[in-house]
C-alpha positions in Angstrom: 30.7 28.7 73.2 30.3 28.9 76.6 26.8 28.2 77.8 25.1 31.5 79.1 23.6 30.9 82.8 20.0 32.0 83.5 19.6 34.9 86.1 18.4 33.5 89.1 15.3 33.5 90.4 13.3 32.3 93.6 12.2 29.4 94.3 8.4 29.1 93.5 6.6 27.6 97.4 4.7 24.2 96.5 1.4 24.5 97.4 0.4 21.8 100.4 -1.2 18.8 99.3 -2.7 16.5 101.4 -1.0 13.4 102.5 -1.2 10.6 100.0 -1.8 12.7 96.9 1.1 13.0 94.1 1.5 15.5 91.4 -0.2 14.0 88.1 1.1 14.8 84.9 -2.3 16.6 83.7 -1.7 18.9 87.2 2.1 19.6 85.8 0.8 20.5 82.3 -1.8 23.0 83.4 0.9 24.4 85.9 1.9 28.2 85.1 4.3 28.6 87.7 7.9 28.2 86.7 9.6 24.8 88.6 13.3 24.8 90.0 14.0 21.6 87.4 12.7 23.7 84.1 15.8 23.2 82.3 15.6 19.2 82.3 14.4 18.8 79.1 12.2 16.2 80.5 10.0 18.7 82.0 9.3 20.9 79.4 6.2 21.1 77.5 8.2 20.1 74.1 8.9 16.7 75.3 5.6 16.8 77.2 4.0 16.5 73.4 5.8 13.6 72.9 4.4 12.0 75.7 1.1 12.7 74.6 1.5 11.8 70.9 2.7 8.4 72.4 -0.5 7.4 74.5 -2.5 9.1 71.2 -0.3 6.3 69.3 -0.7 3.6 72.4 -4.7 4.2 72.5 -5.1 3.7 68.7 -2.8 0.7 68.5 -4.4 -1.0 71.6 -8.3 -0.1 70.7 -7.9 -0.6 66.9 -9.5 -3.8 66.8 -12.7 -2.8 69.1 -15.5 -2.7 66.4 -19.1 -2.0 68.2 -18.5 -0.6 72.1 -20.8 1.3 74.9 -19.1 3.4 77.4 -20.7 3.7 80.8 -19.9 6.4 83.0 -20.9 6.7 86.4 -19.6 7.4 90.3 -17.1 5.5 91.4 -18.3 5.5 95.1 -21.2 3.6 94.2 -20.9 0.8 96.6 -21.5 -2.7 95.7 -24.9 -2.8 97.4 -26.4 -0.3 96.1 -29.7 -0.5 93.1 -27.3 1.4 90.7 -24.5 -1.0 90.8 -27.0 -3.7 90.1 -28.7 -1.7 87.5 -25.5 -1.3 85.4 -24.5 -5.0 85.9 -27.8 -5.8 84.8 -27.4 -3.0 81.2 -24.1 -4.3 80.4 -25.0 -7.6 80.5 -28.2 -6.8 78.5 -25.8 -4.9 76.2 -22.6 -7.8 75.8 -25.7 -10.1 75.1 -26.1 -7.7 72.1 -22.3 -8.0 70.7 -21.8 -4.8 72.2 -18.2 -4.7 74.0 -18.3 -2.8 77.2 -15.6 0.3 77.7 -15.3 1.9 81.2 -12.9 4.0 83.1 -11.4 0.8 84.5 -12.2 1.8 88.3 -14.7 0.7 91.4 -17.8 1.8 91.8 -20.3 2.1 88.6 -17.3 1.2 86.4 -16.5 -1.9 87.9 -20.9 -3.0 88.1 -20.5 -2.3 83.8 -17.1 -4.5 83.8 -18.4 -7.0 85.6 -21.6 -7.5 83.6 -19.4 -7.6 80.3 -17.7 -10.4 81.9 -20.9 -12.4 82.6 -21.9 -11.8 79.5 -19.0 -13.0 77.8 -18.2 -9.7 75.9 -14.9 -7.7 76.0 -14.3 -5.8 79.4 -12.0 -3.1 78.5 -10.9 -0.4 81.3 -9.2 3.0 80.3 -7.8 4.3 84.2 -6.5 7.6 84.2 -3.4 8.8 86.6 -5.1 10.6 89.7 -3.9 12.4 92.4 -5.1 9.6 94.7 -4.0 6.3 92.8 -7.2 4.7 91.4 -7.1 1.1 91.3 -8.0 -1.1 88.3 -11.8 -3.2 89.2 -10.8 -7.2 89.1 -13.1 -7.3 85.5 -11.4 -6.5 82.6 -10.0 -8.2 79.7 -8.3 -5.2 78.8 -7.1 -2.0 80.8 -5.0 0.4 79.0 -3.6 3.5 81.3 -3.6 7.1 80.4 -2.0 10.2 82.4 -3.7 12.6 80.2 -7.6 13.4 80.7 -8.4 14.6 76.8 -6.5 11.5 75.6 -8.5 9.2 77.2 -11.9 11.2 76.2 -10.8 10.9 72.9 -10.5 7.1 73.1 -14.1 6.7 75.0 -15.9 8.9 71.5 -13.8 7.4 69.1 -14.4 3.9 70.1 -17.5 3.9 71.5 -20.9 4.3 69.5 -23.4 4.9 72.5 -22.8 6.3 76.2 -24.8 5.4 79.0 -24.6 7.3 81.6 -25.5 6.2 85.3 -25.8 8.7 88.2 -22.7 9.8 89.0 -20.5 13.3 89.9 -18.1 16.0 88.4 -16.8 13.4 85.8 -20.0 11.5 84.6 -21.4 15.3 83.7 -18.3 16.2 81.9 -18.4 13.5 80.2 -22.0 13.9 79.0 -21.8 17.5 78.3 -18.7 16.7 76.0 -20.7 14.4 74.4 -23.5 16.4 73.8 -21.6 19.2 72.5 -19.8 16.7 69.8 -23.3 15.1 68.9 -24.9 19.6 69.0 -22.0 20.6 66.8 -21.9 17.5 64.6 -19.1 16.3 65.1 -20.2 12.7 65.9 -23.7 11.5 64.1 -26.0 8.4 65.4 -24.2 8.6 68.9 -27.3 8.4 71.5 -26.4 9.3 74.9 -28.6 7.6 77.7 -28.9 8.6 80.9 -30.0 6.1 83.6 -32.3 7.3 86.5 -35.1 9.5 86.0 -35.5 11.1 89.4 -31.6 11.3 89.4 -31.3 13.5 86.4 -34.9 15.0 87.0 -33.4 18.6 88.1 -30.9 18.8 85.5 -33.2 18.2 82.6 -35.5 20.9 83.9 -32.8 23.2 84.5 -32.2 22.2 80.8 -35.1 22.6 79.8 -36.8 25.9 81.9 -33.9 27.8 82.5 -30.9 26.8 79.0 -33.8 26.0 76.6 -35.8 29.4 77.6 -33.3 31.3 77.5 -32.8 30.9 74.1 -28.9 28.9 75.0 -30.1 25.8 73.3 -32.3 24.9 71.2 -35.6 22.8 71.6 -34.3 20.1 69.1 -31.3 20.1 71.6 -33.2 18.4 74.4 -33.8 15.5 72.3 -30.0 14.8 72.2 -30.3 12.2 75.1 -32.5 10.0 76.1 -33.7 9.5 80.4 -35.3 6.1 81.4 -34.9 3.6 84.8 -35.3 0.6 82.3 -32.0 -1.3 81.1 -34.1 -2.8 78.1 -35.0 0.5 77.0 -31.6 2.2 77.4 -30.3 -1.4 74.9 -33.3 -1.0 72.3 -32.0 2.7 72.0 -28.5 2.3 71.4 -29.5 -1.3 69.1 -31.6 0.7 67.0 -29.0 3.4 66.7 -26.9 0.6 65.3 -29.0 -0.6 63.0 -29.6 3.3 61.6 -25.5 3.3 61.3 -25.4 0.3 60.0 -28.2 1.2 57.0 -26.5 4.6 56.3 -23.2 3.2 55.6 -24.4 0.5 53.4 -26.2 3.1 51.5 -23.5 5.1 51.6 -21.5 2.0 50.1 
């Protein structure tokens, strides 16, 4: 039979991108408009879940192996001067001397300080990059970089593998990540997961927005504040996450 021919239809306009950008694969998922190329079966959302299922599969395969990691988030235009980039060198370290291996997003800035203290420590380096509009290169520290094009992929990886975050200052994606977080360790879906956020006068107005404005409005709880922990000190942000260990560690042998 005789294949039946869609009515036409116009052509949707792209919208203007600026120079150097290219269309990620997240940006064509989320699209609603209809593209000219719709009937390649490679660019429909069935085949689309194949793709994902694939780095799901890829992720698991490559990470299976990783036993006790910390993630650190943070911005990646921290330059390589700067007290934070030190500060994070200076935590991983502290944190590979531990057995801890150190999980990033793979990319400059606060990523590549927590890279490059795993390495000097002499604990895995492992980056996860993620496909960007503007291509984001892979820091010069890892053991191990893996490469995602989907966003909630990746953040799956960084809770399943990890069992602490620290969280440096940072923009838009360090507070996604931490609110995600929060919300998996509020809802209890993840249990003995400390979240640590690095820089007290950094963080200062979000925990009082947290705190005067969410908590008293009656949008969180007061037990909810405790979720995470706020201190300058490396040490301290190590001695948290060791002695969540050592909690996880005791429950499962009693659960044993």
């Amino acid at each position: 039979m005789p294949r039946r021919s869609k009515p036409s239809r116009p052509e949707p306009k792209a919208s203007p991108k600026p120079i150097g950008q290219r269309t990620t694969e997240d940006e064509r998922l989320f699209e609603s408009t209809p593209v000219p190329d719709r009937d390649e079966f490679t660019h429909t959302d069935p085949w689309r879940v194949l793709r994902i299922t694939g780095e799901f599969v890829q992720g698991f395969d490559e990470l299976a192996d990783v036993e006790w990691a910390v993630v650190v988030f943070g911005s990646a235009r921290t330059p390589r001067e700067a007290p934070w980039y030190l500060r994070a060198v200076e935590t991983a370290k502290l944190l590979g001397k531990e057995k801890f291996a150190i999980i990033t997003g793979g990319g400059p800035g606060i990523m590549e300080a927590a890279n490059k203290g795993a390495k000097e420590s002499g604990t895995e380096s492992i980056g996860l990059n993620i496909e960007l509009p503007h291509e984001q290169y892979a820091n010069p520290y890892l053991d191990r970089e893996i490469d995602f094009r989907y966003f909630f992929v990746r953040k799956t990886m960084f809770v399943k593998y990890a069992c602490a975050f620290v969280v440096f200052p940072g923009g838009y994606g360090s507070m996604d990540e931490l609110f995600e977080a929060l919300t998996l360790i509020q809802t209890g879906k993840v249990k003995n997961f400390p979240v640590v956020l690095i820089g007290t006068k950094y963080w200062k107005g979000l925990v009082d927005w947290l705190e005067n404005t969410v908590a008293a409005e009656r949008n969180i709880s007061p037990e909810d504040l405790l979720l995470f922990h706020v201190t300058d000190d490396p040490q301290d942000a190590v001695r948290i996450i060791v002695d969540a260990r050592r909690r996880m560690m005791a429950a499962t042998r009693k659960a044993q």
